[in-house]
C-alpha positions, 0 to 999 in steps of 0.5 A: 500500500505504502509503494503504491502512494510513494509511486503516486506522490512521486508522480504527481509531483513530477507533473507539477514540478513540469507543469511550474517550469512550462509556466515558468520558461512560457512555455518555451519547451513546448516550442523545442519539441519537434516532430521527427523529420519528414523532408527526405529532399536529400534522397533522390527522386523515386523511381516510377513503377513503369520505369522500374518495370521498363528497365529493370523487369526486362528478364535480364539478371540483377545482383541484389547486394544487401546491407547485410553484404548477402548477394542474390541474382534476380531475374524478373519477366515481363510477364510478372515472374520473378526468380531469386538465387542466392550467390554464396559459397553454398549450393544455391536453391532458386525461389520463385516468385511473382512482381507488380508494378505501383505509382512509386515503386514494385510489390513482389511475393516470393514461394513460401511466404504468401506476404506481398512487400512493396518496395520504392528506388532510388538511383544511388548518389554514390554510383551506378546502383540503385538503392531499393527501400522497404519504407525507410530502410535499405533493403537492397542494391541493384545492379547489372552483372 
């Protein structure tokens, strides 16, 4: 019982105590509070899905190099196939899979998980790669062998 006012006191006080310094700075803290950020300016343009589809998905091999250094040759159709082998040291195993085009990007499914993802690229400031996001992360880089 005894911790249960002791944690209630504690808390009470912290919230006057912050409720005396906003009053007390006029409120200045507030104003320091900033939502995080949401100008990606520094990245470069999105790729558009017909774009993607009209250089990439063409049945010509890519090499995937993820951020793990993990490499893979994919090789996706025009009809909306899709394939995956690792590039490794072990006896590589194909996966199949199937891809689709959307405003900003591409979704793709692969045998032995139904979940589609969606990806958006970037042309990579650094170099002839191209950068391949799932949300904020980098999921990839694109290039020709």
């Amino acid at each position: 019982m005894n911790r249960v006012r002791c944690r209630s006191s504690l808390l009470s006080r912290v919230v006057v105590l912050g409720g005396l310094a906003l009053v007390a700075t006029g409120g200045s803290a507030l104003a320091q509070l900033k939502p995080p950020p949401t100008d990606f300016s520094g990245l470069p343009e999105k790729i558009p899905g017909e774009e993607i589809k009209a250089t990439w998905f063409d049945g010509k091999p890519i090499i995937a190099t993820g951020p793990d250094g993990s490499r893979y040759q994919m090789v996706f159709t025009p009809d909306g196939k899709a394939s995956r082998t690792p590039i490794g040291p072990k006896k590589p195993k194909t996966v199949n899979g199937f891809w689709r085009v959307i405003a900003e990007g591409y979704c793709s499914r692969w045998a032995g998980n139904n979940r589609e993802k969606c990806f958006n690229l970037r042309k990579s400031p650094d170099g002839p790669e191209t950068v391949v996001r799932f949300g904020l992360q980098v999921a990839a880089t694109w290039m020709r062998p």
